[in-house]
C-alpha positions as CSV (number, residue, x, y, z in Angstrom):
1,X,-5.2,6.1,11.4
2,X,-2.3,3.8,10.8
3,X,-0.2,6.5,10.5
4,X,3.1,4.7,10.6
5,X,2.5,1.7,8.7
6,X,1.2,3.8,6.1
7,X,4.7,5.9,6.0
8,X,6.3,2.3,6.4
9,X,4.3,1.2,3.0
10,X,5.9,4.3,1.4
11,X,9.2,3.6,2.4
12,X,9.1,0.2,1.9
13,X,7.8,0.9,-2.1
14,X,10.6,3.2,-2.2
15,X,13.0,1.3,-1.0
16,X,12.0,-2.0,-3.8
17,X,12.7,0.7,-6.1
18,X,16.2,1.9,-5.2
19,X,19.5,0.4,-6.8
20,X,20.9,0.5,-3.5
21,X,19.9,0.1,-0.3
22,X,21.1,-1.4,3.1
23,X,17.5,-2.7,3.0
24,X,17.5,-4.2,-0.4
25,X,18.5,-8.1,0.2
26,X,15.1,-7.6,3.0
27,X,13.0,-6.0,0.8
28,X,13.6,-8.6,-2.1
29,X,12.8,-11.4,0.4
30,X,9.7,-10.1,1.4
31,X,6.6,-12.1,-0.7
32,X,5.4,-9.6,-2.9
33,X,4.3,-11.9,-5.3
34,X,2.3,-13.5,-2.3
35,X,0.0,-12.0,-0.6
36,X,-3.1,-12.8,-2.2
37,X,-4.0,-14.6,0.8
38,X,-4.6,-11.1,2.7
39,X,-8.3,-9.9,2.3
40,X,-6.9,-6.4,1.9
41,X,-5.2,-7.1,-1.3
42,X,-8.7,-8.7,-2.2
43,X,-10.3,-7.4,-5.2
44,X,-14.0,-6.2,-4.1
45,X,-16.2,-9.4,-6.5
46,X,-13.7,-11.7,-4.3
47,X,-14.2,-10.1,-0.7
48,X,-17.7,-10.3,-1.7
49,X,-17.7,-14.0,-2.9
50,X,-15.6,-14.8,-0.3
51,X,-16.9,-13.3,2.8
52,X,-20.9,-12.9,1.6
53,X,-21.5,-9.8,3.9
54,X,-20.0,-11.1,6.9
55,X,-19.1,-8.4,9.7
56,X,-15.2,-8.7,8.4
57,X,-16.1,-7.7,4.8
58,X,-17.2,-4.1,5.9
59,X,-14.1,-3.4,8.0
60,X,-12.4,-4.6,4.8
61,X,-14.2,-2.5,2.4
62,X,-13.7,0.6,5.3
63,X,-10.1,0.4,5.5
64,X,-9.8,0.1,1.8
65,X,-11.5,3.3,1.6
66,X,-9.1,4.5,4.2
67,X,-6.0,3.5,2.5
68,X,-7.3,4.7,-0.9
69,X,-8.0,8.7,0.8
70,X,-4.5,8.4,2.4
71,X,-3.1,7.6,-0.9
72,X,-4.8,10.6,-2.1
73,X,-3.1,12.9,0.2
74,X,0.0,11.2,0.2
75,X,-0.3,12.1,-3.4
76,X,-1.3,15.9,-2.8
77,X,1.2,16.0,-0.2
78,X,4.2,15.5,-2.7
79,X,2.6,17.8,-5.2
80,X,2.0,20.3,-3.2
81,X,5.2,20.5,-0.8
82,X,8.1,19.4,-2.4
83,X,7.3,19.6,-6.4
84,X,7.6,17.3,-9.3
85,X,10.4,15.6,-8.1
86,X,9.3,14.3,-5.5
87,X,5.6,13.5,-6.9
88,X,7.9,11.7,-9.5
89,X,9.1,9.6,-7.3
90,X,6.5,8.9,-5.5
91,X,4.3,7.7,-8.5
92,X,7.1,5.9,-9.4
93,X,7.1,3.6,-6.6
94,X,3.8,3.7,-5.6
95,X,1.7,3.3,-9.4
96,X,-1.5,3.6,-7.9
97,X,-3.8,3.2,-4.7
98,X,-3.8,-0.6,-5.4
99,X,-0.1,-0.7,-4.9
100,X,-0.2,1.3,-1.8
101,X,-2.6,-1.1,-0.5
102,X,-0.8,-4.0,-1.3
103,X,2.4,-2.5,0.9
104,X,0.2,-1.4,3.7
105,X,-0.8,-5.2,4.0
106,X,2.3,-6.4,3.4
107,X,3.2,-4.0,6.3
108,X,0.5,-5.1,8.3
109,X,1.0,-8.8,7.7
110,X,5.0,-8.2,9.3
């Protein structure tokens, strides 16, 4: 689910990364110091706090589990096809599910 925001989270984690980029003056202006106004980004004793089992914290808590399996895969994915390298870079950019997340909602906020 989500498929292309999800590739658009990569891309965009990539992209902060590069030296160079035709995207690089956007991505810098993007708040990613920010966006801990986004429930996503919300760590799970704050959505809990916050939202105290309202209908909204288990669609939160769902899609967080989402975005953690597709980080998973994404992870396999550039083991598995296209060698270290690519895994490399991948970790590079993207650290851990956390960080993925994080893009996804800054993604979604856009």
């Amino acid at each position: 689910q989500h498929l292309e925001m999800c590739l658009l989270a990569v891309l965009l984690l990539l992209e902060k990364r590069a030296r160079s980029s035709k995207w690089l003056e956007y991505v810098a202006s993007l708040p990613w110091n920010s966006i801990d106004h986004l429930p996503l980004t919300w760590t799970p004793e704050r959505l809990s706090s916050q939202l105290q089992g309202a209908a909204p914290q288990q669609g939160i808590e769902a899609k967080r589990q989402e975005l953690r399996a597709a980080y998973a895969s994404l992870c396999s994915c550039c083991t598995k096809d296209k060698g270290k390298d690519a895994h490399a870079e991948f970790v590079g950019a993207c650290a851990d599910a956390q960080a993925f997340i994080q893009a996804f909602a800054l993604v979604h906020s856009r």
